[in-house]
N, C-alpha and C positions, 0 to 999 in steps of 0.2 A: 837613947836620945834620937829626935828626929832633927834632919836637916834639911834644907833650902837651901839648893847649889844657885847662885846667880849664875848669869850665862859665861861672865870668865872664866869660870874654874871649871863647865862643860865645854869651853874651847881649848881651855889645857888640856883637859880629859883627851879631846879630839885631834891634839898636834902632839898626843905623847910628853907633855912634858908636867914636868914636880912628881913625876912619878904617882898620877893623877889614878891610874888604873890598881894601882897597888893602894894606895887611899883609899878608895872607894871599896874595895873590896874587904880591905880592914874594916872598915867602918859600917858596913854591910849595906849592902843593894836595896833592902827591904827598910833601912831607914831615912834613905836617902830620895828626898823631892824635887820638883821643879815644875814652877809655874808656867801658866801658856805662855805667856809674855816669854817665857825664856825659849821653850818653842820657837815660837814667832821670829824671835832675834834669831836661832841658830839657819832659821829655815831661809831666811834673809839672806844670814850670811851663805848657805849653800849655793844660793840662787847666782850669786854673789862670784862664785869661785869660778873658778876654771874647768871643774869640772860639778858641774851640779847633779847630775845622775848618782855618780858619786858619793857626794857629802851628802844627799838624799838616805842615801843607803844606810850610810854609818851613823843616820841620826835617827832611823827607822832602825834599827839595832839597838842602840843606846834606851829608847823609849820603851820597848820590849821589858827594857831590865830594871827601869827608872819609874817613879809614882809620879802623874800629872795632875796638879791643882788646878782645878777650875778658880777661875777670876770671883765670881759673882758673892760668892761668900764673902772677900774679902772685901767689896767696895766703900762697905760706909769705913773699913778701918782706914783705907786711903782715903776718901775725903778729911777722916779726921787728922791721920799725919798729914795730912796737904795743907790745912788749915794750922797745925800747930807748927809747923816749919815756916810759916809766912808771919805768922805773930810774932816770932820768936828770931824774923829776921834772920832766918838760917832757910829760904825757900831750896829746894831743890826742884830745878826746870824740867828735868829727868822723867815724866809721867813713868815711863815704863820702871826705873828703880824702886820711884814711890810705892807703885803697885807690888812691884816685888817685895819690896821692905814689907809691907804692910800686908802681903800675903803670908808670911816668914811672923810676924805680929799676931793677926787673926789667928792663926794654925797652931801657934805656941811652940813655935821651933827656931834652932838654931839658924840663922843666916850666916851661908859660906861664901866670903866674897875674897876678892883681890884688892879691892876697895873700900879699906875700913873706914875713910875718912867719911867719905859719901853718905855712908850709914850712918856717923857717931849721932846726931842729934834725934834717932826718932827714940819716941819713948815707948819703952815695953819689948825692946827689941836686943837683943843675946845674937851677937858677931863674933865670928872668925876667922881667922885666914889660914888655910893650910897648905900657903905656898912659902916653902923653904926654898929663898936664894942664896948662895953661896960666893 
């Protein structure tokens, strides 16, 4: 099975928690994706931190070991859930999830989020959460 980590569950990966590195590993490195956008967001948040050299580092590590989707394939599949979430009166403001969502659609893979609600209304789209809180 292939997956599509959204960018929560690559900043659990990165603060050590849900036992994010032990996950991943189970589930194998070579099945596991991410979109630019999630990119984009992490490098943000790097920029973001306290130390950005740093969180530079460990997301230039992480990308070594992880598959990066190009956007461009996916786009007519995001205007199309962009469209069916507005008809449907269930719009998500979110560009960057839809894109995600609908890169996770286009590609035929599972989406991993922390965020199922966010996702439940696109169609064609297979979610999970692999964060166990206790």
């Amino acid at each position: 099975m292939k997956y599509l980590l959204d960018t929560n569950i690559c900043v659990f990966f990165f603060r050590g928690k849900y036992d994010m590195l032990n996950i991943l590993k189970n589930k194998g490195y070579k099945n596991c994706y991410i979109s630019e956008i999630t990119v984009a967001e992490l490098r943000y948040g790097a920029e973001k931190s306290a130390s950005p050299t740093k969180q530079h580092a460990l997301i230039d590590a992480f990308l070594k070991r992880i598959h990066v989707l190009h956007l461009y394939d996916s786009i007519l599949e995001y205007a199309r859930i962009k469209v069916q979430l507005e008809r449907e009166g269930t719009p998500i403001h979110d560009d960057f999830d839809v894109l995600i969502g609908a890169t996770a659609v286009h590609n035929s893979m599972t989406l991993v989020t922390d965020n199922i609600k966010h996702f439940a209304n696109f169609d064609g789209l297979t979610v999970e959460n692999w964060i166990q809180r206790t």
